[in-house]
C-alpha positions as CSV (number, residue, x, y, z in Angstrom):
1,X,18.8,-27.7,5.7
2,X,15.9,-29.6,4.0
3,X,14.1,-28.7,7.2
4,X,14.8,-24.7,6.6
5,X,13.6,-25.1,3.0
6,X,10.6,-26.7,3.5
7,X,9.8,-23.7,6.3
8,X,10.8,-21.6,3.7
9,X,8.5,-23.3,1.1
10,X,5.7,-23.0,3.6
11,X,6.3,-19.0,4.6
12,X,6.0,-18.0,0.6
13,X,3.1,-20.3,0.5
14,X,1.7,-18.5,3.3
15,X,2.2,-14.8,2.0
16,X,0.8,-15.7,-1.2
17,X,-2.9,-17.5,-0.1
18,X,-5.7,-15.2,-0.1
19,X,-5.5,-14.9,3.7
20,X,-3.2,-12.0,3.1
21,X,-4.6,-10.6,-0.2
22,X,-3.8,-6.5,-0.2
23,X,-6.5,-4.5,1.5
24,X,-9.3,-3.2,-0.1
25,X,-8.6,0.9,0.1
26,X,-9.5,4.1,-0.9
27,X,-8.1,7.6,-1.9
28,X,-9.0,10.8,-2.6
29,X,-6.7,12.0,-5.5
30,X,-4.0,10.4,-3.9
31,X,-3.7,12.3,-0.8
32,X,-3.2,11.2,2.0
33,X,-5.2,9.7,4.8
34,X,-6.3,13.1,6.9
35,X,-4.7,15.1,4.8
36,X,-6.2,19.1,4.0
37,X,-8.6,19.3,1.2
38,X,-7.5,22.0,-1.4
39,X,-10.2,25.4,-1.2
40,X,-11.7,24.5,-4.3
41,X,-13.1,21.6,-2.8
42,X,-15.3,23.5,-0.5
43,X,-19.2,24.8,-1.2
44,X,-19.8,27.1,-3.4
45,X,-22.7,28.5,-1.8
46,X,-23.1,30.8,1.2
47,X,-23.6,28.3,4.2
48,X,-26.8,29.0,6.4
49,X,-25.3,31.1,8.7
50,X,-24.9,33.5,6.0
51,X,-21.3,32.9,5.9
52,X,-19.4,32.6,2.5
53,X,-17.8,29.0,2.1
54,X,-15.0,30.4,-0.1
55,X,-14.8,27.1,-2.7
56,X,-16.0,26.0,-6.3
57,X,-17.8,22.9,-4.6
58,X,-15.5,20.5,-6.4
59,X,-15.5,17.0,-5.4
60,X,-11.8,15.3,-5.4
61,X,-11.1,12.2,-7.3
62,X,-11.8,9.2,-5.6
63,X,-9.9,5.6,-6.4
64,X,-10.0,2.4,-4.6
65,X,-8.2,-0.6,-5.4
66,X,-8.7,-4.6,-4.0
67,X,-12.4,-4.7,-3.9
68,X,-13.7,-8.2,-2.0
69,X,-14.8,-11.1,-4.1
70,X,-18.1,-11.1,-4.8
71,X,-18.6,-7.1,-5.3
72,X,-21.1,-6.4,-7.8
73,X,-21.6,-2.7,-7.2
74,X,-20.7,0.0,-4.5
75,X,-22.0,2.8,-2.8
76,X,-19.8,5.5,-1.3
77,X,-20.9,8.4,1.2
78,X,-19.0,11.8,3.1
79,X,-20.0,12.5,6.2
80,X,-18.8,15.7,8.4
81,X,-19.0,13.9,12.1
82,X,-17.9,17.4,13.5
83,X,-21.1,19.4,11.5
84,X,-24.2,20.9,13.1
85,X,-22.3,20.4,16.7
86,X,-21.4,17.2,17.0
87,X,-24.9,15.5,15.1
88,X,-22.8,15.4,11.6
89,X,-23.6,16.9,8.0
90,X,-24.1,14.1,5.4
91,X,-22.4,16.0,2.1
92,X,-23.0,13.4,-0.4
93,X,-24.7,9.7,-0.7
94,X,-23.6,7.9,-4.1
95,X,-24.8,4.4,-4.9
96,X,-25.4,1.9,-7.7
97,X,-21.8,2.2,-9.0
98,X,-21.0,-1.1,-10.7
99,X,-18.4,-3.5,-9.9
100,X,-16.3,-2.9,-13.4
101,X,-15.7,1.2,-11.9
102,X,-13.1,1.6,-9.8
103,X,-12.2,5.1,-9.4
104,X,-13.9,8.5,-9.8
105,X,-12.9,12.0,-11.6
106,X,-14.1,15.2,-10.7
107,X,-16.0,15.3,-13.8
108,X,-18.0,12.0,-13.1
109,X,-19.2,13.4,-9.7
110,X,-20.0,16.9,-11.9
111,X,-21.9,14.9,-13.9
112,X,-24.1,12.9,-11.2
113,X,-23.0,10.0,-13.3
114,X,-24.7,7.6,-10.8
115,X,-27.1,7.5,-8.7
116,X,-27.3,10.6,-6.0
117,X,-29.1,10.2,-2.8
118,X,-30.1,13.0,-0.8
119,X,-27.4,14.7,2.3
120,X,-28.8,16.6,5.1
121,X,-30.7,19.2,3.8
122,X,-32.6,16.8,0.9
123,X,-29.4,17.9,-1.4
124,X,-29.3,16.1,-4.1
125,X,-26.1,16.8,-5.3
126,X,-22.0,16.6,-3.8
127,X,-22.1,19.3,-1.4
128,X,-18.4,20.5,-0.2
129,X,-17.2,21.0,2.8
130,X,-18.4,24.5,4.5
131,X,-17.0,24.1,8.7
132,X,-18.1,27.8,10.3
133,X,-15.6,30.3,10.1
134,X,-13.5,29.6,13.1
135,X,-13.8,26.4,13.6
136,X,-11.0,24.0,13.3
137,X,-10.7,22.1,10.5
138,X,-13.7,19.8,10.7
139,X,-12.8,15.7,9.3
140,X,-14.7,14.4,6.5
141,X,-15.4,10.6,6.6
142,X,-15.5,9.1,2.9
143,X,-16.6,5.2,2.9
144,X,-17.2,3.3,-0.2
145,X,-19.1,-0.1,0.5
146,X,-18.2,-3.0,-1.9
147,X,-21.4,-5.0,-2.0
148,X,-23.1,-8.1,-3.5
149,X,-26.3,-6.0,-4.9
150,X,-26.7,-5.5,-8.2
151,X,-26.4,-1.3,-9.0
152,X,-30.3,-1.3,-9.0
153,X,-31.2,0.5,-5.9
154,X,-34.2,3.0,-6.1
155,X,-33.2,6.9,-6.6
156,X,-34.0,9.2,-3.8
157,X,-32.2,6.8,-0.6
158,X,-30.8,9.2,1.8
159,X,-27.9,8.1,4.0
160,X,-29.5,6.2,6.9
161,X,-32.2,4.6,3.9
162,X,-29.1,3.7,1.9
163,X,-27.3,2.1,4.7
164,X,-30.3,-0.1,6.0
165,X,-31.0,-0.7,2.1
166,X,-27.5,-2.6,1.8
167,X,-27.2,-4.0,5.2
168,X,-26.6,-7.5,5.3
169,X,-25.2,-7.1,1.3
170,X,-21.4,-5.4,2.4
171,X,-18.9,-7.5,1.2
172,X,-16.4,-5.1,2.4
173,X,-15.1,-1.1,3.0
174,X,-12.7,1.4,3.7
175,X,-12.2,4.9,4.6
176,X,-10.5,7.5,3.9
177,X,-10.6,11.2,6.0
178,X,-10.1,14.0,4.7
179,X,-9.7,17.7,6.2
180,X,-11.0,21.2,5.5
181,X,-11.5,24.8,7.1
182,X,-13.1,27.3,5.5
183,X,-11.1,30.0,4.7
């Protein structure tokens, strides 16, 4: 008996130690993980084939929870792997969030509340989802990296500038995919 207890002792202790701390994750409005992004969500504008987009180019909330020790600011980015056939659309590089944020309304991304690198295209801005009519429903990749840079990075980084800039500084991240066809 005083065996099983002190094995018992030893498995809470186990489940408990930072070893198995809960995940560092991330959501878009709660959905889940490949889940269909409402129409509103997609551009606004008429894509370059000339093609209507059919949305209001509103970005989802975004919250993540668990962030590694030693985050002192994150940097998030959506990329369409299945855009421009295969060579991938970035729709929006964010950076120099600090540590004390952890989530994101639709009215902070409105607002270009931090900094906004530029997407394919030079975009400065959260550009929606816009898949050619016909398609099938292309995946878009959101990571948020939790890093140990101070949310001073210089404005203007696009994606691959942004991800050599913290390279060597990701303490963690996570991903969520999300889905969208246009209508």
């Amino acid at each position: 008996m005083i065996r099983f207890l002190g094995f018992l002792i030893a498995a809470v202790l186990a489940v408990s130690s930072p070893a198995f701390a809960a995940p560092f994750t991330l959501s878009a409005n709660g959905m889940a993980d490949n889940a269909m992004l409402p129409k509103e969500d997609g551009f606004d504008k008429t894509s370059t084939t000339g093609t209507p987009c059919g949305g209001k180019n509103i970005a989802p909330g975004f919250a993540w929870t668990n962030p590694p020790a030693g985050t002192q600011s994150y940097a998030l980015m959506m990329f369409d792997p299945d855009g421009r056939g295969g060579l991938g659309v970035s729709h929006w590089v964010l950076y120099n969030l600090p540590a004390t944020v952890a989530s994101l309304s639709t009215a902070d991304v409105a607002a270009n509340k931090y900094t906004v690198g530029r997407g394919t295209g030079d975009l400065v801005a959260y550009r929606g989802p816009c898949p050619p009519p016909g398609d099938a429903p292309h995946h878009y990749v959101l990571t948020i990296y939790a890093t140990d840079l101070p949310a001073t990075l210089p404005a203007g980084l696009d994606r691959d500038g942004l991800l050599k800039a913290i390279t060597g500084h990701v303490k963690g991240a996570t991903t969520t995919i999300m889905r969208y066809q246009t209508p």
